[in-house]
C-alpha positions as CSV (number, residue, x, y, z in Angstrom):
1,X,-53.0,80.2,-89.1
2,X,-49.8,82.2,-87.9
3,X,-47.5,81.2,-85.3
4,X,-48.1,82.6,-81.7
5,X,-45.9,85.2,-80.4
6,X,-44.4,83.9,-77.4
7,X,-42.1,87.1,-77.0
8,X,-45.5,88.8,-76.0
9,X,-47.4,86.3,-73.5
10,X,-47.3,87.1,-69.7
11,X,-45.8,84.0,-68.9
12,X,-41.7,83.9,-68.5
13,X,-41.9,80.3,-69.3
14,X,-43.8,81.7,-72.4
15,X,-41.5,84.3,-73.0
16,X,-37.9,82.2,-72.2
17,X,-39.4,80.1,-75.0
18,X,-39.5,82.9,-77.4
19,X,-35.7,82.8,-77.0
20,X,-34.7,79.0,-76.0
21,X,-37.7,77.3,-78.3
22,X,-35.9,77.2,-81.5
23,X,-34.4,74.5,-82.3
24,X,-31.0,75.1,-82.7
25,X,-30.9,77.6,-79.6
26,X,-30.2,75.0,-77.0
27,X,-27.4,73.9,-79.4
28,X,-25.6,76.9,-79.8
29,X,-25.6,77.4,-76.1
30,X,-24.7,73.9,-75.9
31,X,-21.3,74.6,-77.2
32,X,-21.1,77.8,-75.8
33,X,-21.1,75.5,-72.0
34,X,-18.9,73.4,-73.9
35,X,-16.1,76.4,-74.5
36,X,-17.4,77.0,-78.3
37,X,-16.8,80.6,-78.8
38,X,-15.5,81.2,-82.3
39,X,-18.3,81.6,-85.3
40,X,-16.2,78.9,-87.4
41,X,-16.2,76.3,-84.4
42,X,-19.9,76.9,-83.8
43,X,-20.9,76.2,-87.8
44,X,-18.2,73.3,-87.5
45,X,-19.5,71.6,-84.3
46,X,-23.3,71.9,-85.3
47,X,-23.1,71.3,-89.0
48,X,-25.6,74.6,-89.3
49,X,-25.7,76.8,-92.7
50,X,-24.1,80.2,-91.7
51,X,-26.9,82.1,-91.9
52,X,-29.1,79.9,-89.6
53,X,-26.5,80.7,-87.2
54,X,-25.2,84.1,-87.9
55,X,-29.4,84.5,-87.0
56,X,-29.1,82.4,-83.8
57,X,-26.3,84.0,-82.3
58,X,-27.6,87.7,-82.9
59,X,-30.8,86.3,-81.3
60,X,-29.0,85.2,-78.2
61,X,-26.9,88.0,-78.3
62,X,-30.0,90.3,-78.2
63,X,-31.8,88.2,-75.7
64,X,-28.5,88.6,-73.3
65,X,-27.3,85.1,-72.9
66,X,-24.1,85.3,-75.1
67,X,-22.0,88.9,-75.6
68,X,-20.2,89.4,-78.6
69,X,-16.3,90.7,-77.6
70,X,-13.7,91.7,-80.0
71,X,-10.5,89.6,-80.8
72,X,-7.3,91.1,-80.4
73,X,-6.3,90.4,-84.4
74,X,-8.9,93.0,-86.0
75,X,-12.2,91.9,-87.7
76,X,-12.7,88.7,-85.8
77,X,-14.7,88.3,-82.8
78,X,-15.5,85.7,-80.5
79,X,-19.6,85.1,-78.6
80,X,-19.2,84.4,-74.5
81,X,-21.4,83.3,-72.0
82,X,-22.9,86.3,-70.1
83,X,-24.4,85.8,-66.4
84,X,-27.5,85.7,-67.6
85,X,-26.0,82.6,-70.4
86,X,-24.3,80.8,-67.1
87,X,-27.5,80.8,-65.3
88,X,-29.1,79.0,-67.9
89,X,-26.7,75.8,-67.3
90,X,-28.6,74.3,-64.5
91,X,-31.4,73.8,-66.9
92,X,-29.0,72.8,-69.5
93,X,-27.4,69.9,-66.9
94,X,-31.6,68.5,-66.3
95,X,-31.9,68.7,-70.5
96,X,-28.9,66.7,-70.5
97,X,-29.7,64.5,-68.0
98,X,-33.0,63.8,-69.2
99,X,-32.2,63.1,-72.4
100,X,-29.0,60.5,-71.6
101,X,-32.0,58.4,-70.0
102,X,-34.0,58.7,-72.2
103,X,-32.8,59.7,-75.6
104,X,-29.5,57.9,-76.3
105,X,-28.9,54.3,-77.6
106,X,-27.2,51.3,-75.7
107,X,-24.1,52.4,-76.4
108,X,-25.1,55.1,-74.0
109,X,-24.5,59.1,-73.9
110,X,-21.9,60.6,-76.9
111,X,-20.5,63.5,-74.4
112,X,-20.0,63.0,-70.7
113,X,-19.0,66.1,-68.5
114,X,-17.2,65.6,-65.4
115,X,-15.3,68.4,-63.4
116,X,-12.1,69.8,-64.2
117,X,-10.7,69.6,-60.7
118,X,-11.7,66.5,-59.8
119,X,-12.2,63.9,-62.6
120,X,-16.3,63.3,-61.0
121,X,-19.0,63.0,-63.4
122,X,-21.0,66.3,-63.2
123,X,-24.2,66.1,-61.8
124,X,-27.5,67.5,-63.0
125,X,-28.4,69.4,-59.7
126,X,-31.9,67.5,-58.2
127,X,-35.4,68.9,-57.3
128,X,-35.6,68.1,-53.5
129,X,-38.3,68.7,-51.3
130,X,-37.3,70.9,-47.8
131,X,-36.9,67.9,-46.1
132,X,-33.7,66.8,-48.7
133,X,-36.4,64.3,-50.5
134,X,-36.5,63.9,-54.1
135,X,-39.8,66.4,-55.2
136,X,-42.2,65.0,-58.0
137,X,-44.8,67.0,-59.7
138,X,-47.9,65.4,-57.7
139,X,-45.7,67.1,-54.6
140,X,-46.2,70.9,-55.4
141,X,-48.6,73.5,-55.3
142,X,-48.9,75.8,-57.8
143,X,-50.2,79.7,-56.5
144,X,-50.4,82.9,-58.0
145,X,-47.1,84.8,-57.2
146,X,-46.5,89.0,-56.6
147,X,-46.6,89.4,-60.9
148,X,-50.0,87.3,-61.2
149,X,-52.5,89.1,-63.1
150,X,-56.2,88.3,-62.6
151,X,-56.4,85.3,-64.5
152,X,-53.8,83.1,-62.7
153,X,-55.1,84.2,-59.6
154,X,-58.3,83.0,-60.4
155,X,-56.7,80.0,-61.5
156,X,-54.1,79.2,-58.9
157,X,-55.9,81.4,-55.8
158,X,-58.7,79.1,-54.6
159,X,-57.9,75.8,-52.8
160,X,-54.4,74.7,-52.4
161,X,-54.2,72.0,-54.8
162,X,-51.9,69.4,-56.0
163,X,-51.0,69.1,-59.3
């Protein structure tokens, strides 16, 4: 049985998976966050074969998250962030953030971020209700929005549910 096209699913979630659902994706923008911008620092920093990443970077160029910009000495170029690339670092931060709980040993997280200006750890940004409290899944509803096709709304469009 073939793999499912994600690239072609209604669902962004589907779709942003397409892109950030391979495995070394979330790396490569990883140390793109972390100022990585050269192709020999990437392949250095990840330990990836070249062509694994030559492949990743052209897909996350093509996908609009990194832009590939000339260097001033000729056949070199480097791969930067794009708006689209910085909006992702929210969800990088909660990645992060999850997995320091939950994915690193006792000797706790191998990279900490804190902010240039001030020395304070960053913070992964928290999902709080209106009211300023912390939000848990159990707490939303989930409804069809303006791009729902007939399915979800069938889904999502009877009783407000939680869950």
């Amino acid at each position: 049985m073939g793999r499912t096209d994600f690239s072609r699913m209604r669902c962004p979630v589907a779709r942003s998976m397409a892109v950030l659902g391979e495995r070394w994706a979330m790396l490569v923008l990883r140390e793109a966050f972390y100022g990585t911008t050269r192709f020999d620092a990437f392949e250095r920093n990840l330990g990836i074969a070249p062509n694994i990443l030559s492949a990743r970077l052209k897909d996350l160029t093509e996908h609009g998250l990194l832009e590939r910009v000339p260097l001033p000495e000729g056949a070199r170029h480097a791969y930067r962030l794009t708006e689209k690339g910085r909006d992702f670092f929210p969800a990088y931060l909660a990645l992060k953030a999850w997995a320091d709980r939950w994915m690193t040993g006792p000797e706790g997280p191998l990279v900490v971020l804190e902010e240039a200006a001030t020395g304070r750890p960053v913070q992964s940004p928290p999902v709080l209700s209106s009211a300023g409290t912390p939000l848990r899944p159990e707490d939303v509803r989930v409804l069809p929005g303006p791009g729902a096709g007939r399915a979800t709304r069938a889904r999502f469009g009877g009783e407000a549910g939680h869950g």
